[in-house]
C-alpha positions in Angstrom: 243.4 133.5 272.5 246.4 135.4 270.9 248.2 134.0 267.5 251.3 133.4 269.8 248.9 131.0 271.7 247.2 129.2 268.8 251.0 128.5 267.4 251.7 127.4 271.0 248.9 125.0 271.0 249.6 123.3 268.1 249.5 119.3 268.0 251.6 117.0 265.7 250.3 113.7 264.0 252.3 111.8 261.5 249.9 110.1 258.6 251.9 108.2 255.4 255.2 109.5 256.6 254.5 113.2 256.6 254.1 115.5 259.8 250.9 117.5 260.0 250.0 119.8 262.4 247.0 120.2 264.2 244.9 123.1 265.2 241.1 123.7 266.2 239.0 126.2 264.1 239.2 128.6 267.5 242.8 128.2 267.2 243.2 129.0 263.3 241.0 131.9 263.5 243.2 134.0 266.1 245.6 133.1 264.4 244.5 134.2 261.2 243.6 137.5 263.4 247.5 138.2 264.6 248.6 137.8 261.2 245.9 140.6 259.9 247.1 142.4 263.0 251.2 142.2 261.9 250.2 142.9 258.9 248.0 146.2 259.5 251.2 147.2 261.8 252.8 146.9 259.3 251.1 149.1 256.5 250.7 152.0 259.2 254.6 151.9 260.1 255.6 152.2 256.1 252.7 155.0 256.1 253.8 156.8 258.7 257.7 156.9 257.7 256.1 158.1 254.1 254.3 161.1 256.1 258.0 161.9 257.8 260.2 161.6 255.0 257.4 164.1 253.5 258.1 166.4 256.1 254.1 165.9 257.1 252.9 166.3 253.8 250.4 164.0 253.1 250.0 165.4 249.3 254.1 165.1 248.6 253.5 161.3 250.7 251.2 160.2 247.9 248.0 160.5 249.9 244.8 161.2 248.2 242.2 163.4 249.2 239.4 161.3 250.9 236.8 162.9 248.4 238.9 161.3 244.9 238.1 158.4 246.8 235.1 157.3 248.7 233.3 156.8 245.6 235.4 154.1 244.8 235.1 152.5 248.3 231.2 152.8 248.6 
């Protein structure tokens, strides 16, 4: 199931005057997915126009060398 699905299936119940909607744990969890997904997109489109504008340079792009930091990410 995509995100645009979950949001599709959504169901509507009104409780003490307020309109809630409904979704089943399947549905939440893709869609919890497609936003990580945008949002990933996202990061990689803003890296890659900082790698351009850099004309390639990944150093000038503010990209550090992978061995200042896989210590941090171990």
């Amino acid at each position: 199931m995509t995100g645009l699905d979950a949001l599709q299936s959504v169901q509507f119940v009104s409780k003490k005057g307020k309109r809630l909607a409904v979704l089943s744990v399947e549905e939440w969890e893709a869609l919890i997915e497609w936003l990580e997904s945008l949002e990933d997109a996202q990061i990689a489109r803003s890296a890659v126009a900082k790698l351009k504008s850099a004309n390639g340079s990944r150093k000038r792009a503010g990209w550090r060398e992978w061995s200042s930091v896989e210590d941090e990410l171990a």
